[in-house]
N, C-alpha and C positions, 0 to 999 in steps of 0.2 A: 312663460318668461321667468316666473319669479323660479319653478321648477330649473332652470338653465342656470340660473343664476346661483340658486344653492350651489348645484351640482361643480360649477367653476369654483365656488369658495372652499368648500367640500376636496375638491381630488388634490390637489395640490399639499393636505395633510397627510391621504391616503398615501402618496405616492414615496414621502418623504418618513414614515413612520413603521418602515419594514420592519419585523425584527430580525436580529442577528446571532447566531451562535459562533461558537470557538473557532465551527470550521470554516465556515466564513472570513476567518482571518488569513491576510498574507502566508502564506507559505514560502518558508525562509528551508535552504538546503540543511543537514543535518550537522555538514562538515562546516557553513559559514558564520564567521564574528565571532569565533571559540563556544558555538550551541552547544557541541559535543550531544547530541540526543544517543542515547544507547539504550538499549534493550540492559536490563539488570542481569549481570553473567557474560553478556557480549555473546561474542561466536560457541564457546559451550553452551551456552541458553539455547542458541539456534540449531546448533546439531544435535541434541538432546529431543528438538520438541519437531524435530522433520528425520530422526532417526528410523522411527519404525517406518514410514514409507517408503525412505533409501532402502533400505534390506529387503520392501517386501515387493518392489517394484522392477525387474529383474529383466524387462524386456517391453520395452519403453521405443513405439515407432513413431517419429524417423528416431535413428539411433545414437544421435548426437546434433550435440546443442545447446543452449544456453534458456532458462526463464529467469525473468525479473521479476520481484514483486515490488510496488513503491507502494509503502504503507504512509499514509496522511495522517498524522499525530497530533491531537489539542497542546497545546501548550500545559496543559494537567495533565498530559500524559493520557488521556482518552483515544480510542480508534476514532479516524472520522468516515476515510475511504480508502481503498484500493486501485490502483493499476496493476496491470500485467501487462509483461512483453513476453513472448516465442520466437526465439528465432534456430534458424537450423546451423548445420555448422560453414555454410557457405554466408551465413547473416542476412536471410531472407526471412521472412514471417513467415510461422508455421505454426500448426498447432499438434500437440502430443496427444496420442491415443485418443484421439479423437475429441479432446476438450475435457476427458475423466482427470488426466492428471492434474490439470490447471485448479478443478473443482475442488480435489481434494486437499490441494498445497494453498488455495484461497481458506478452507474450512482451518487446516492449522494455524494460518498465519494470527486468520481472526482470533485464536483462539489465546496467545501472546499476552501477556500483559508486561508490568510492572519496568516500562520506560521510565527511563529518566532522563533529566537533563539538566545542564547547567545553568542554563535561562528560561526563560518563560517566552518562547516563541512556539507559532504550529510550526510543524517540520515536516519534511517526508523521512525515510530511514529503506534503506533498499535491500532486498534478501535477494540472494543473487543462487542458481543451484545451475553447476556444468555438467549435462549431459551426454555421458561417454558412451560406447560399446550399449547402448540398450537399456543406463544404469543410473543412475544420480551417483556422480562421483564424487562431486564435490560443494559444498553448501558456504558460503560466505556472502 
């Protein structure tokens, strides 16, 4: 009994003493309340650091289509997590060369630093890449 009884006094600290980090906070869009969250350099930072895989990737099945990345940003400007989306050019879910290209455009994105932003909120930030003809044509 008295064991039950700890235990009732006991969880109820347990339960309420989680701890918390940055990414655990709200997530506020990049564009919302004037965040303004940006990558340092903006879209040349981005086509710069997904350049070598546009040129080297030349035949890319199915052959059009759209990837998203949503990157999850601390409020320090820290990575927290990733989303991806695939979709084809009829806007159906799909996935490119068999989940290689996904792999590889996850490993640069990680690879990103030196966010900034105007406030001090977590964000997401979205890398957006249109694929044409077999290609990465276009990266924004």
């Amino acid at each position: 009994m008295k064991n039950l009884l700890l235990l009732l006094t006991i969880l109820p600290f347990l339960a309420f003493s989680q701890e918390t980090n940055d990414c655990d906070e709200r997530t506020m869009p990049y564009w919302a309340n004037y965040i303004n969250s940006r990558i340092e350099g903006e879209n040349p930072t981005l086509r710069n650091a997904f350049r070598d895989i546009q040129l080297a990737e030349t035949n890319i099945t199915p052959s059009s289509g759209f990837i998203t990345l949503r990157l999850y940003i601390t409020k320090t400007g820290e990575f927290c997590k990733m989303e991806t989306f695939q979709i084809d050019e009829n806007y159906e879910p799909t996935v490119f060369n068999n989940g290689a290209l996904i792999k590889e455009l996850e490993t640069i994105a990680l690879s990103l630093t030196n966010w900034e932003r105007d406030k001090e909120y977590k964000t997401y930030n979205l890398i957006r890449l249109k694929i044409k003809n077999g290609k990465i044509e276009e990266i924004f």
